[in-house]
C-alpha positions as MATLAB code, in Angstrom:
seq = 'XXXXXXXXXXXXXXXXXXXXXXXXXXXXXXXXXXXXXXXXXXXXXXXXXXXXXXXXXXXXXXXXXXXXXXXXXXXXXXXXXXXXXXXXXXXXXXXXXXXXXXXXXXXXXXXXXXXXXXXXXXX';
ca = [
     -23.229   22.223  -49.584;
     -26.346   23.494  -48.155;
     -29.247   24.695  -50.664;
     -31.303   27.067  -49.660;
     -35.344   27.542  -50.274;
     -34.857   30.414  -52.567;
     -32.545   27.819  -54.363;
     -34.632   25.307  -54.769;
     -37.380   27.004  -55.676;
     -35.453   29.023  -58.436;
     -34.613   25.652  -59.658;
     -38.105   24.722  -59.937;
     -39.162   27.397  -61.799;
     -36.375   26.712  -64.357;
     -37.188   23.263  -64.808;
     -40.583   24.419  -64.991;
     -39.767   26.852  -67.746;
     -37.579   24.357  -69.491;
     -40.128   21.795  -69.913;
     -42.765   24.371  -71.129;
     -39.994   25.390  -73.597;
     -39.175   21.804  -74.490;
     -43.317   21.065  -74.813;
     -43.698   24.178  -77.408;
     -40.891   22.891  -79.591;
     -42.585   19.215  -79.825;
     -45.502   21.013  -80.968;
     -43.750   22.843  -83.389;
     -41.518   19.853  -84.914;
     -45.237   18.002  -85.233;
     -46.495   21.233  -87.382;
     -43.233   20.998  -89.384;
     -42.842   17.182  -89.745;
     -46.612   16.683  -90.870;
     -46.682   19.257  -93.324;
     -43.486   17.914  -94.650;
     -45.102   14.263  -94.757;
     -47.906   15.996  -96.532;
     -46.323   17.704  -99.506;
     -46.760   14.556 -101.237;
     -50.349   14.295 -101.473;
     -51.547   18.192 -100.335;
     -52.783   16.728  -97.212;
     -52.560   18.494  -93.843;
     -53.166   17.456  -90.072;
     -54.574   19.771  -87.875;
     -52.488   20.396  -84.786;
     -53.584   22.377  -81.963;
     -51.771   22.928  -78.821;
     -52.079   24.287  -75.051;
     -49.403   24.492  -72.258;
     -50.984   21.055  -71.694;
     -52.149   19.257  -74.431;
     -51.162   18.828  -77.928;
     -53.491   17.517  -80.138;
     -52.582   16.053  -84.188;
     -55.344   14.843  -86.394;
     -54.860   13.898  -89.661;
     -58.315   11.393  -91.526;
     -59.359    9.300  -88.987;
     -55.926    9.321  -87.383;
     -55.279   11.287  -84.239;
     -52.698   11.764  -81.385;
     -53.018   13.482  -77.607;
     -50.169   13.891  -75.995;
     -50.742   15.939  -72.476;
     -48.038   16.672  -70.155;
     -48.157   17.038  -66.413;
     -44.826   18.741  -65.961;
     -41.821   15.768  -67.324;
     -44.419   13.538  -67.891;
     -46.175   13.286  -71.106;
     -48.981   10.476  -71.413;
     -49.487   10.042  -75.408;
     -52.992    8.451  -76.809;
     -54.095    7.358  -80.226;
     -57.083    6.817  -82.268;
     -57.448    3.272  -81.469;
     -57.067    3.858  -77.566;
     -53.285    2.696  -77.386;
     -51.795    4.960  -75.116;
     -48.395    5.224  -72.820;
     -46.907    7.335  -70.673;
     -43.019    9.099  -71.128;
     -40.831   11.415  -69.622;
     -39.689   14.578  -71.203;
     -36.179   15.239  -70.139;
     -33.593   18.332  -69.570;
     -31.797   17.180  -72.390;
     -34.646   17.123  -75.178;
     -35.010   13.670  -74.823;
     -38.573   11.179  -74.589;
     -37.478    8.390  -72.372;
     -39.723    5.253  -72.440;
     -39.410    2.646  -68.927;
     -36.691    0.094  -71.308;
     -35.788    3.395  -74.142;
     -34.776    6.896  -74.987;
     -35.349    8.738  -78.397;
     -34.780   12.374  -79.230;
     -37.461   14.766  -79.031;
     -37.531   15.300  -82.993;
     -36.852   11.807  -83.867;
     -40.092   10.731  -82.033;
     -42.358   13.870  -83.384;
     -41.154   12.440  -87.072;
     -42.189    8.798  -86.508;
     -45.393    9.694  -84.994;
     -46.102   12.582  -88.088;
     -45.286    9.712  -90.510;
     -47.843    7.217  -88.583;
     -50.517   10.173  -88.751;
     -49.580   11.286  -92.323;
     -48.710    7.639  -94.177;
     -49.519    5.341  -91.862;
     -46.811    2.751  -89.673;
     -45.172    1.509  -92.265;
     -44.296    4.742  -94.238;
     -46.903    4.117  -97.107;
     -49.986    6.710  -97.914;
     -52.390    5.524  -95.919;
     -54.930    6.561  -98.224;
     -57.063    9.419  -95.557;
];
C-alpha cells in the first residue's frame, strides 16, 4: 500500500502533537510527584516548563530535561546527564531499558526532594 505525502505528513503532525502532549504530562507528574515528596517537610521545587525544556529545582538539586521531538536529553546538578527516547506509548526508553513515563518522573522527584536513597536530604 502506497502512502501518500498528505499521509505522511498528517502522520507527522500527529506524532508531533503526541509527543508535545506526552512532554506536558511529564511536566505535570514532576509538579505532582514533588509536591507530594514535599508534604513531609513543607518543602517545594520549583518547576518551570517550555515546549522544550523542563526545568526542577529543589536546594541545590536540579534537573533539565529538553526534548528535541522523541528525544529527551536529561542533566543534573552535578553534570551527569543522558539522553532517552520518549515513546508513542508513554514510555522513557534508555539504549539497554524502558520505564513508564510516571514511574521515572517519581524516582527523579524523590532524588530532587529526599535525595537517591529515599531519605530527606536535608535542603
Amino acid at each position: 500500500m502506497r502512502r501518500s505525502a498528505g499521509t505522511v505528513t498528517q502522520s507527522a503532525i500527529n506524532l508531533a502533537s503526541l509527543y508535545a502532549e506526552l512532554w506536558t504530562s511529564l511536566a505535570s507528574l514532576l509538579r505532582s510527584y514533588t509536591a507530594v515528596h514535599g508534604l513531609h517537610n513543607g518543602s517545594q521545587a520549583a518547576i518551570h516548563s517550555t515546549n522544550e525544556t523542563i526545568t526542577a529545582r529543589h536546594g541545590k538539586k536540579s534537573l533539565i530535561l529538553t526534548r528535541n521531538d522523541e528525544i529527551v536529553t536529561w542533566t543534573r546538578e552535578n553534570g551527569s546527564m543522558g539522553t532517552l527516547e520518549l515513546t508513542i506509548s508513554g514510555n522513557l526508553r534508555a539504549s539497554k531499558n524502558e520505564e513508564a513515563m510516571d514511574l521515572a518522573a517519581e524516582r527523579w522527584a524523590r532524588e530532587l526532594m529526599l535525595g537517591p536513597s529515599g531519605v530527606n536530604s536535608g535542603e
